[in-house]
C-alpha distance (Angstrom), angle and dihedral (degrees) to the residues before:
residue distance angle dihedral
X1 . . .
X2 3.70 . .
X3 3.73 116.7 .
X4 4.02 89.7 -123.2
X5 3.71 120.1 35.8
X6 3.96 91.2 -144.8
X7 4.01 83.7 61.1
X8 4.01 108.6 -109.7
X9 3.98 110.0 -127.3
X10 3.61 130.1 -106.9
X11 4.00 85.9 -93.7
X12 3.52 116.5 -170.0
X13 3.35 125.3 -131.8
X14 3.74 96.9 -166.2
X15 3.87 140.4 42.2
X16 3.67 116.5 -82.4
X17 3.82 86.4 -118.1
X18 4.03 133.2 22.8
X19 3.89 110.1 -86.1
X20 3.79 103.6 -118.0
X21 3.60 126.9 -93.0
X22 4.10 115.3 -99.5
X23 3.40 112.8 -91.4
X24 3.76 114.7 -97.4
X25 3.48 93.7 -102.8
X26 3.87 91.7 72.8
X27 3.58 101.5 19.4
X28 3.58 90.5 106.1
X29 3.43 106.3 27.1
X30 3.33 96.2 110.8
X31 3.92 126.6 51.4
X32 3.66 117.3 157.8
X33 3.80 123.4 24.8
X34 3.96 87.7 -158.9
X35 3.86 93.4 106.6
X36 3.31 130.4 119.2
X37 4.41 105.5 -134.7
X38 3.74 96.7 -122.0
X39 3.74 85.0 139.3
X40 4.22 131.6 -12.0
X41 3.32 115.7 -80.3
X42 4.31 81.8 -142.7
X43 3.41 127.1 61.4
X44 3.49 99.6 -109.2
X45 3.99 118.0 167.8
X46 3.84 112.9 -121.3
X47 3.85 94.4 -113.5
X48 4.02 107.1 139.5
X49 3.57 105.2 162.6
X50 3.87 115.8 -83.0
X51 3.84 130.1 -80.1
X52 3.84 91.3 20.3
X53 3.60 89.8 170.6
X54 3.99 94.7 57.6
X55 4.11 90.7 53.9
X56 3.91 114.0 100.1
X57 3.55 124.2 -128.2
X58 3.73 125.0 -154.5
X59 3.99 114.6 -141.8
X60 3.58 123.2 -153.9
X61 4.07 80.4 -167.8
X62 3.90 92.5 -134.8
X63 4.19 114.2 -166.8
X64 3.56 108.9 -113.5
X65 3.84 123.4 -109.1
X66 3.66 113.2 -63.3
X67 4.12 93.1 -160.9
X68 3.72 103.3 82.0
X69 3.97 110.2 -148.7
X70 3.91 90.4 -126.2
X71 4.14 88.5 51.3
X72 4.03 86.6 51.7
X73 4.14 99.7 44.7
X74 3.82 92.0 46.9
X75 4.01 85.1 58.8
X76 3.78 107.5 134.8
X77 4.17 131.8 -176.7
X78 3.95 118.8 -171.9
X79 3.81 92.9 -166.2
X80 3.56 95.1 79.0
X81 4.38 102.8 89.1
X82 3.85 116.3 98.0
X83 3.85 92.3 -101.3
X84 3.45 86.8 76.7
X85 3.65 93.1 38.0
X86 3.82 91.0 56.1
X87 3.74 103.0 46.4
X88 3.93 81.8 46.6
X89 3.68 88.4 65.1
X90 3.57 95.6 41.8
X91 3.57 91.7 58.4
X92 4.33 95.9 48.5
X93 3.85 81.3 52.9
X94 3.97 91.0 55.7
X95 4.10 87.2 39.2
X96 3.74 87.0 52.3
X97 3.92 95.7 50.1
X98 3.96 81.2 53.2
X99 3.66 89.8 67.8
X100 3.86 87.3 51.6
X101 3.18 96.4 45.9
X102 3.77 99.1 53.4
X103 3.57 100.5 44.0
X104 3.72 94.1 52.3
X105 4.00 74.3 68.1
X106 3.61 97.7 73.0
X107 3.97 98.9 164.2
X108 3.87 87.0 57.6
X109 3.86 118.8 58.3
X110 3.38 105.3 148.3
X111 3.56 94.3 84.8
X112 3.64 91.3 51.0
X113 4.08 88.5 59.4
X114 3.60 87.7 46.9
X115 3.70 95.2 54.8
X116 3.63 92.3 50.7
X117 3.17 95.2 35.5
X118 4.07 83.9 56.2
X119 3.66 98.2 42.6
X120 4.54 90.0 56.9
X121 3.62 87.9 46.3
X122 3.79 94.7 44.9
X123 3.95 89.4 55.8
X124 4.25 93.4 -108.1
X125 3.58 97.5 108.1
X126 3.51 95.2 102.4
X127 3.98 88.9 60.2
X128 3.29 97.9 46.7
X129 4.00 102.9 44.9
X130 3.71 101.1 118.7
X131 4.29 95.2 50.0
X132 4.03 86.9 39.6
X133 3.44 89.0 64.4
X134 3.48 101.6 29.9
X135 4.40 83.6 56.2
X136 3.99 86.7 47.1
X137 4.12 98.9 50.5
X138 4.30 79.7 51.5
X139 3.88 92.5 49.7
X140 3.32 87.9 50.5
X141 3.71 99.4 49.1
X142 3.83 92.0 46.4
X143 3.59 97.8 73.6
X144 4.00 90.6 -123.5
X145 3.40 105.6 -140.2
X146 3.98 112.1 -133.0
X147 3.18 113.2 160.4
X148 3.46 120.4 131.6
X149 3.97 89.8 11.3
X150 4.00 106.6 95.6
X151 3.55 90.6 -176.5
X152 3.59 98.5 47.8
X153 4.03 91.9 49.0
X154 3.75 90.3 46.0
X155 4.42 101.1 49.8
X156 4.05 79.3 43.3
X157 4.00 89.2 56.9
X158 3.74 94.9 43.2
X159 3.70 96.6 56.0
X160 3.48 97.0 36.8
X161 3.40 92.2 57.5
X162 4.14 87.7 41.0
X163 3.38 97.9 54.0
X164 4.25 97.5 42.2
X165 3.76 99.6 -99.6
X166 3.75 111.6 145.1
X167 3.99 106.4 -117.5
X168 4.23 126.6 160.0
X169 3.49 121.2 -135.6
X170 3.89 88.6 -127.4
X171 4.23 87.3 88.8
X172 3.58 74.5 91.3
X173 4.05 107.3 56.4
X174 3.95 83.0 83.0
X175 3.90 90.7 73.7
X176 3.37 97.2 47.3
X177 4.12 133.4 94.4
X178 3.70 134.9 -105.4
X179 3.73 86.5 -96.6
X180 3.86 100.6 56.4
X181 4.05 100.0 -98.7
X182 3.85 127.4 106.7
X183 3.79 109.7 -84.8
X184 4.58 106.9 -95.4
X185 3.91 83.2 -149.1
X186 4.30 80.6 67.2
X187 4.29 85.8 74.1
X188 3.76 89.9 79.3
X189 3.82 86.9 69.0
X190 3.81 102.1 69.8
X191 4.02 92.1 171.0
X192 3.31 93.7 52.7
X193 4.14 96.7 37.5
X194 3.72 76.7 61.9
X195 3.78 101.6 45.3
X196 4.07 88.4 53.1
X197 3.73 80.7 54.4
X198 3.18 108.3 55.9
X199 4.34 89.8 36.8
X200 4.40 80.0 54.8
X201 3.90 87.1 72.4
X202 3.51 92.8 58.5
X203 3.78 91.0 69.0
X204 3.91 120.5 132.5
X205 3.90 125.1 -153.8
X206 4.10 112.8 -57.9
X207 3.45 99.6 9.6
X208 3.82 98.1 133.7
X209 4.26 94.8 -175.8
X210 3.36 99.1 56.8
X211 3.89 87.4 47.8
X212 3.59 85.0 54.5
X213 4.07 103.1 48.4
X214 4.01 83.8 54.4
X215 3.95 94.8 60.3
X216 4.01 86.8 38.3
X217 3.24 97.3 53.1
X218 3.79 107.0 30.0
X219 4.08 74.1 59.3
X220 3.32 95.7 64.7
X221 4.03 105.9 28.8
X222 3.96 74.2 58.9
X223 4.06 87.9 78.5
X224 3.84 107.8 31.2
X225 3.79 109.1 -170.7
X226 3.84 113.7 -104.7
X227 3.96 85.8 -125.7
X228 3.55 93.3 58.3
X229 3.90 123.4 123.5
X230 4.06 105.1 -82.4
X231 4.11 87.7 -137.4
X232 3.76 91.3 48.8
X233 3.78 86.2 43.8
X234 3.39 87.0 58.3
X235 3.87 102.5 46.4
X236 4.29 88.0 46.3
X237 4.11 83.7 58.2
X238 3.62 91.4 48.6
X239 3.40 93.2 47.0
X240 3.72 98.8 52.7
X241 3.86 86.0 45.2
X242 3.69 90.4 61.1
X243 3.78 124.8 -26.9
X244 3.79 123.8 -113.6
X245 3.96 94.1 -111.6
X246 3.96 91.2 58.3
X247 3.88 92.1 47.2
X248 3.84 130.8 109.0
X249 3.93 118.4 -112.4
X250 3.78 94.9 -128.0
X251 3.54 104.1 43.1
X252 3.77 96.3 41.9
X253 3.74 91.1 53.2
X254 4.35 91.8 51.7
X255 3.82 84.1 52.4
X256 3.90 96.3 46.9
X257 3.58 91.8 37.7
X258 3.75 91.2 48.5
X259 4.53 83.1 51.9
X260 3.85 98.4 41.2
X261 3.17 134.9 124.1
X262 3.55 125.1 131.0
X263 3.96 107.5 96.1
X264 3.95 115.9 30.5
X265 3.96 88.5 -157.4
X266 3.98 95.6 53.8
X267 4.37 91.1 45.9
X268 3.90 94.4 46.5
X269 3.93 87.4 46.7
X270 4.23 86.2 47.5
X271 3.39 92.9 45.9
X272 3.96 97.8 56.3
X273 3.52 92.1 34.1
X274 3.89 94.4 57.8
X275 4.01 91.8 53.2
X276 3.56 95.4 40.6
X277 3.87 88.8 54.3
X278 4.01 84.1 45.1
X279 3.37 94.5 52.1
X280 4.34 84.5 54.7
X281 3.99 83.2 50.9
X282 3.13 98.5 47.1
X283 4.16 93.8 53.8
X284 4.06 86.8 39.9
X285 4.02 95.4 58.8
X286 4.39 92.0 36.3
X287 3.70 90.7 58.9
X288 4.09 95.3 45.0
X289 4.02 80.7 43.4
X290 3.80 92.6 65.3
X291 4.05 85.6 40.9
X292 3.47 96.3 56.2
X293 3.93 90.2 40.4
X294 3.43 89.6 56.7
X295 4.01 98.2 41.6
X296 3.98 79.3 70.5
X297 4.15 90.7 -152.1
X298 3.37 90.5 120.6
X299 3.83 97.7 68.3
X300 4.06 85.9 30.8
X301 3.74 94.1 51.8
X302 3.84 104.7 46.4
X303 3.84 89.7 147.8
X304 4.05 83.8 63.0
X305 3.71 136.7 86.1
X306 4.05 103.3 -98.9
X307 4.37 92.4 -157.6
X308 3.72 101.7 142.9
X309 3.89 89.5 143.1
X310 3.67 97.0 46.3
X311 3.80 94.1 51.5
X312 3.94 85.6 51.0
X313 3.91 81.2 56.0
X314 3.75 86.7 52.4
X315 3.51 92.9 56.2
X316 3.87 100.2 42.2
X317 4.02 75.6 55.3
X318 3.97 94.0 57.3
X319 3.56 96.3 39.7
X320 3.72 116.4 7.4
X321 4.22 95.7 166.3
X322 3.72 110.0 117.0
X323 3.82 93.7 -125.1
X324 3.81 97.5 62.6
X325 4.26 103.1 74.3
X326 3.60 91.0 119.7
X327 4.20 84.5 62.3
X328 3.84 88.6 36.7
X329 3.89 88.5 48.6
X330 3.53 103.7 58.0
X331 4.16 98.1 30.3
X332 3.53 83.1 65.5
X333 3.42 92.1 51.7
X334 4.15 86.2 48.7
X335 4.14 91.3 51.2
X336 3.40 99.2 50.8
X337 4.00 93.5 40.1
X338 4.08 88.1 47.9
X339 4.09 82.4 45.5
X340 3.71 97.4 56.3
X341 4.01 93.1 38.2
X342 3.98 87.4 50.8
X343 3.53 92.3 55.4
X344 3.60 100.3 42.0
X345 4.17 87.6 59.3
X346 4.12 93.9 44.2
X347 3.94 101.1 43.8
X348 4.07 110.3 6.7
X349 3.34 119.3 36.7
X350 4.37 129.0 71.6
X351 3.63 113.2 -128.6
X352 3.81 93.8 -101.6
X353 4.21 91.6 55.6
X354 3.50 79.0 48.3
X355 3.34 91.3 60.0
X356 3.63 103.2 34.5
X357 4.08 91.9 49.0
X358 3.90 79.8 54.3
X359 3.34 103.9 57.2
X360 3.73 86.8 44.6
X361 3.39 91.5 63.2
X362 3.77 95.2 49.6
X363 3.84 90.1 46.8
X364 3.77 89.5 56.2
X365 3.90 86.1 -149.1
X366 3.88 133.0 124.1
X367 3.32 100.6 -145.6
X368 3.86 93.6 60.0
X369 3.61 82.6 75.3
X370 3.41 100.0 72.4
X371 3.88 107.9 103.2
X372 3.95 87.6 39.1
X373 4.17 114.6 116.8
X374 3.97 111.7 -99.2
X375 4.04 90.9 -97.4
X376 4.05 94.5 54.4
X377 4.01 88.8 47.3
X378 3.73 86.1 52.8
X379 3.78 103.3 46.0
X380 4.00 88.2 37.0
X381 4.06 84.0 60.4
X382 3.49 94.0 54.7
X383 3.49 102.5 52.4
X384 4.00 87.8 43.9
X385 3.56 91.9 55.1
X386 4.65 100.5 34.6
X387 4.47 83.1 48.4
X388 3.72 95.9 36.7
X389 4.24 90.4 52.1
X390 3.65 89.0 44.6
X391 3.66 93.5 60.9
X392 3.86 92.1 32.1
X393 4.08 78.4 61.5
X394 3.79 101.7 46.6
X395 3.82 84.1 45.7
X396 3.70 97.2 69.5
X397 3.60 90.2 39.1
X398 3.06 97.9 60.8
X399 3.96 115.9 -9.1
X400 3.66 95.2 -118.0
X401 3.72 112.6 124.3
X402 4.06 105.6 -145.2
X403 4.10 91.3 169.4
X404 4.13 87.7 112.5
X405 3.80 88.1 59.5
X406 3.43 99.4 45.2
X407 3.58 96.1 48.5
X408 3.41 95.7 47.9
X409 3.66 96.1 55.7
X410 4.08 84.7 54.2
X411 3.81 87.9 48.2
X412 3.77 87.0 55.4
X413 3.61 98.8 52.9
X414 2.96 96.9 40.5
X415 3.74 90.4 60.0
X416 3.69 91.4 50.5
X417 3.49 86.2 48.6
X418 3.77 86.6 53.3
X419 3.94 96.9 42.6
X420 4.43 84.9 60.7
X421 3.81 91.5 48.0
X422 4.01 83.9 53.1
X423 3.82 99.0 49.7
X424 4.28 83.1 36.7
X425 4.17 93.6 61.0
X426 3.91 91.4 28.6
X427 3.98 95.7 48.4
X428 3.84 95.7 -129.7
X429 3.30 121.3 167.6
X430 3.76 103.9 -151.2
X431 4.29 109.3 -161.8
X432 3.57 114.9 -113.3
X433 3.89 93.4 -91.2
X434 3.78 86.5 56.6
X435 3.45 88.9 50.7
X436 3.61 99.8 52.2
X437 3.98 105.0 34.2
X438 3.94 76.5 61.8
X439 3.81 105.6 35.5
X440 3.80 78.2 54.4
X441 3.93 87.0 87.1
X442 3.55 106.5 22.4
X443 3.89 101.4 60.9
X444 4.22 67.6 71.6
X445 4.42 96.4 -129.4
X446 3.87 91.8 125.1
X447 4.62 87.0 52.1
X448 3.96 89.3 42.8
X449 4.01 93.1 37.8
X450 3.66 91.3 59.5
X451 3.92 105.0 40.2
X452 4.12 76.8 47.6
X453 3.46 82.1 68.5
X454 3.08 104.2 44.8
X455 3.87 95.8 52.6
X456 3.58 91.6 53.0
X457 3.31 107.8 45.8
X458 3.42 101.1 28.2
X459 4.18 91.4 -178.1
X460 3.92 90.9 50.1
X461 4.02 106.2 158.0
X462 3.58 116.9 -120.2
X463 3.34 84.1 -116.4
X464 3.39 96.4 75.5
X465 3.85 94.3 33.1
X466 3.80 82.6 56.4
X467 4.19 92.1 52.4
X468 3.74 90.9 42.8
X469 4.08 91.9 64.2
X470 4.18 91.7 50.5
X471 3.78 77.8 71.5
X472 3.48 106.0 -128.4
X473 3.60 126.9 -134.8
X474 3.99 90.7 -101.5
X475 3.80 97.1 52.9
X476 3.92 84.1 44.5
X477 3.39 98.7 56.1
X478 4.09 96.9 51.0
X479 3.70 89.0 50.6
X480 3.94 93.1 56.5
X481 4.11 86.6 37.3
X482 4.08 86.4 55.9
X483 3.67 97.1 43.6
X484 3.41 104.4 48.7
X485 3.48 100.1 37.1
X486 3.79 86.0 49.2
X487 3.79 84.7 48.3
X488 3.91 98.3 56.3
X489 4.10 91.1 54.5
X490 3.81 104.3 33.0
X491 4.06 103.8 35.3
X492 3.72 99.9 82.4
X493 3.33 89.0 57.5
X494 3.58 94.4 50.3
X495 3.55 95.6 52.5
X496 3.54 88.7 55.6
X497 4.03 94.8 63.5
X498 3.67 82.3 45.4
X499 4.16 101.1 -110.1
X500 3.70 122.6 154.8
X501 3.97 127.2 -70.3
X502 3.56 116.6 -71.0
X503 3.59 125.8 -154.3
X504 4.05 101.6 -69.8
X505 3.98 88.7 42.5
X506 3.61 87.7 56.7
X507 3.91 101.3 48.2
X508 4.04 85.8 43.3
X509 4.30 89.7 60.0
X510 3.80 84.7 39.7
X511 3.38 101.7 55.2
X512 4.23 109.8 14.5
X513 3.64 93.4 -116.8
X514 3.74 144.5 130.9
X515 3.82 128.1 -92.0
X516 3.52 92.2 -114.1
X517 3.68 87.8 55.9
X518 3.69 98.1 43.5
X519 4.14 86.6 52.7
X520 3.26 98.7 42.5
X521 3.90 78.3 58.3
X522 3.48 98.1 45.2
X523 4.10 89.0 51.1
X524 3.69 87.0 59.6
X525 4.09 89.7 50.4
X526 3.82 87.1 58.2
X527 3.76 93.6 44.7
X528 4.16 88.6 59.0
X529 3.66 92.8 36.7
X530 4.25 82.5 59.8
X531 3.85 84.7 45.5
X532 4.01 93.9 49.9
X533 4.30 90.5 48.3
X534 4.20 84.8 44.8
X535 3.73 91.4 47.3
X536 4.77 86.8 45.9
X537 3.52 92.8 44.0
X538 3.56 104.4 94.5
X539 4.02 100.3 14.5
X540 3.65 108.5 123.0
X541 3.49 118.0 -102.4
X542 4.09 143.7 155.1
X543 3.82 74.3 -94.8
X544 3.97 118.0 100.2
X545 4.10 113.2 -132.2
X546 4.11 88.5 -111.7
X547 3.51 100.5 63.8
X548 4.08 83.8 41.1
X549 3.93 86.4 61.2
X550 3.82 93.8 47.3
X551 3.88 85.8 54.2
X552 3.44 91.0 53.4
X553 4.04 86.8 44.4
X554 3.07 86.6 55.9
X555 3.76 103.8 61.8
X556 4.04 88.5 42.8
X557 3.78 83.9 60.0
X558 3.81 88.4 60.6
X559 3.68 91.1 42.4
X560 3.65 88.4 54.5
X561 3.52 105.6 38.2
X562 3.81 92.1 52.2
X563 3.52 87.1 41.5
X564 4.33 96.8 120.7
X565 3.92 90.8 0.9
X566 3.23 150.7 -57.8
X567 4.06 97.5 -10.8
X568 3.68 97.1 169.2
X569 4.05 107.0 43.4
X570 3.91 89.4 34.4
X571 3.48 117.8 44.3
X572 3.60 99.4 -153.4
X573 4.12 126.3 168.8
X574 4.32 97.2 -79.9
X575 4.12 86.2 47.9
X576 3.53 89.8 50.5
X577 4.02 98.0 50.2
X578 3.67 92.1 45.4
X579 4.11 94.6 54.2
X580 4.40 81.4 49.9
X581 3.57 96.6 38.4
X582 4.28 89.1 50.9
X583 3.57 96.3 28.9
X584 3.73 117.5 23.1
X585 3.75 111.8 29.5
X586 3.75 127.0 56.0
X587 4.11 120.4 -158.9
X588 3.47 115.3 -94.6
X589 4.08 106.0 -104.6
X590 3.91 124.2 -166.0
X591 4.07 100.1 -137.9
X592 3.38 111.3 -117.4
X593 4.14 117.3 -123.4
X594 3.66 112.5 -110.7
X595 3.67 94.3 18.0
């Protein structure tokens, strides 16, 4: 089922060709982006266009940063010295004779699930890759026997499907009645009830079951018994809040950590694990503190979001494993950069610097900056110098210049960018396929996806650089995902400073209806969108299955960080204890004797 009943086109999200390189006159111009802009590093003539002081400027009246640069620097973790390091690795030894153990069991699986299923939710997965899926392939070849265990039947599904085995939804037929619909008398088994739920959001496109176990049992998780387990309790709330499949690694395992109990080995290991991976963190976001400090855009920029430690949260998002701060590094630099340029097009710049900063952009050349205001020179400089040191980078790594495709992909926002600012000042209303064929690109996935890439994999064939701009149906999906579930928390707030239709406006001129109609409609967009990444996960592709997973990271960032609002413009209370809960504060530990 197609994500838009009027069929969406094949958009795409990059230039027919690469953008050619700078000429070599600029090419190397630029060096290090760790300047403050005191004064331009080009000689650019002071030519801004005339009677700057009569031009209006919009104001979206964003709060300044609430992370103070001297409250970031003086971050400090004390779980960083080898005694922690070595009791850590005494405890993955004793995790990884737990997979032994349990699989010399071979009449009793459950557990097994339970213990992975434990370990992912605990924030360990990334340790324990290789005997995860080692412990899954043997599940699978046991014939696990599950009938007449819901739960069982449903934790096997949902890490089947997590970890790429091929599983149908019809493991589930054997719970239903004689006229096609999930047995009532199943409501006595609140576990599994829950399970089934949890296994529902797995659910690719056309799979009608799985579409009906999430109406059955959001139904009855809806009315817990009051003599239910308080834990389980607990983890049915949480679960109705926001499922487990649309959840962030990181945060998911502070909250399980913080609820654990069932293996002493597996909570001790958590526990030291999710400081020492703070402390990491905590060193990634001082040192792009001091960057950003020193970039000065901040103070230049006052018009502009200032969210260098929710972009960090961003990244920890994408790619929360300790050994990717070079990604983490940079995509920060990338948010914050696509931030400021976002903002410049929706409440600073006139049409025509919309334009010109535009065509800049596509030109790839400083000197097409020159009749730009001060503030688009600046922010035009940054990106030069943050996208031309990336590729400088992945050049001596590998001696494969990728500066055409990364300057293509910020040609093409741009132009979406530009395309908004045009039905903005001209008071189109573009119809909701308008909207999206376009929003597509400018909710920025397709620019991030590819530098994601690039950071990653950092001798990526052009092959597969090549595949990633025919937008495929995974990077598709998370831009819709992002956009609209951006749209449903931000747009009425939008409205209100007068910006153009979002996605709800749209589908209400479309179709004559209501705005609870037209969200109801855009929920059920974001539901198949989920369904279309589900169904991409696992097909085979020039792409490798890690970068798949940070995809689908990504779009349980969004989920998350739009979770109660707006958690990345406005920096409300939940926003706030998430940044100290990942960044600040480590979990109390009891030292162990003998350490």
């Amino acid at each position: 089922m197609p994500l838009y009943s009027t069929k969406i086109r094949p958009l795409q999200c990059f230039s027919p060709s690469p953008s050619p390189l700078p000429s070599s006159k600029h090419a190397t111009l630029i060096q290090t982006h760790r300047v403050a802009f005191t004064a331009p590093r080009y000689l650019c003539r002071s030519s801004s266009p005339a009677n700057e002081s009569t031009v209006e400027r919009r104001s979206a009246n964003y709060e300044p940063s609430v992370w103070k640069h001297d409250f970031v620097k003086n971050l400090k973790n004390d779980f960083t010295g080898d005694m922690y390091v070595r009791r850590a690795n005494i405890l993955k030894q004793k995790t990884k004779s737990l997979f032994v153990l349990m699989q010399d069991e071979k009449g009793h699986l459950l557990p097994l699930l339970e213990l992975i299923d434990d370990i992912q939710r605990l924030g360990l997965g990334y340790i324990f890759e290789v005997e995860i899926q080692k412990a899954m392939g043997f599940i699978k070849q046991s014939n696990i026997e599950i009938e007449g265990s819901l739960h069982a039947a449903a934790l096997y599904f949902r890490l089947s499907r997590q970890h790429g085995f091929d599983i149908s939804q019809d493991i589930f037929k054997i719970f239903k009645d004689f006229e096609g619909n999930f047995a009532e008398n199943l409501s006595q088994d609140m576990k599994g009830i829950l399970s089934l739920y949890e296994a529902s959001y797995m659910g690719q496109e056309e799979e009608d079951i799985l579409d009906e176990a999430k109406a059955f049992t959001r139904k009855h998780l809806m009315n817990v018994p009051k003599n239910v387990d308080p834990s389980l309790a607990d983890l049915v709330n949480r679960a109705l809040d926001l499922p487990l499949h649309l959840r962030t690694n990181r945060l998911e395992a502070r909250w399980y950590i913080d609820n654990y109990s069932r293996n002493n080995i597996l909570l001790e290991l958590a526990k030291l694990d999710y400081n020492m991976v703070q402390g990491q963190y905590q060193n990634d976001i001082i040192k792009l503190s001091r960057w950003w400090e020193e970039l000065g855009l901040s103070k230049k920029l006052p018009f502009a979001r200032d969210r260098l430690v929710e972009s960090f949260m961003w990244c920890v998002g994408l790619v929360p494993e300790p050994q990717y701060e070079y990604c983490r590094e940079w995509l920060t630099k990338l948010i914050i950069l696509i931030t400021t340029i976002d903002d410049i097009y929706d409440i600073y710049a006139t049409l025509d610097e919309a334009k010109l900063y535009t065509e800049s952009v596509e030109r790839w050349d400083v000197n097409a900056i020159e009749h730009l205001p001060e503030p688009l020179k600046l922010i035009f400089f940054a990106l030069y110098d943050t996208v031309k040191e990336i590729a400088n980078n992945n050049l001596q790594e590998r001696g494969f210049d990728i500066l055409p495709y990364l300057t293509e992909a910020w040609a093409d926002l741009c132009k979406s960018y530009l395309l908004e600012a045009k039905w903005f000042h001209t008071e189109y209303e573009p119809t909701l396929k308008e909207y999206l064929d376009n929003a597509c690109v400018s909710i920025a996935a397709p620019v991030v996806i590819i530098h994601v890439c690039i950071l990653m994999y950092p001798k990526v064939a052009k092959e597969t650089l090549d595949y990633l701009r025919s937008y495929p149906d995974l990077v598709r999906s998370l831009a819709m995902i992002f956009r609209l579930v951006d749209d449903m928390v931000t747009s009425k707030a939008e409205q209100e400073r007068g910006d153009v239709s979002k996605s709800i406006q749209c589908y209400m001129n479309d179709k004559g209806v209501t705005e609870e109609v037209a969200r109801e409609h855009i929920r059920q967009l974001i539901c198949e969108g989920w369904k279309m990444m589900n169904s991409n996960m696992f097909t085979r592709t020039l792409l490798p299955q890690s970068f798949n997973n940070v995809v689908l990271n990504f779009a349980r960032t969004v989920e998350t960080t739009y979770q109660y609002g707006d958690g990345f413009s406005v920096v409300d209370h939940e926003t706030k204890s998430r940044v100290l809960s990942l960044l600040v504060d480590p979990i109390p530990i009891k030292l162990v004797k003998n350490m």
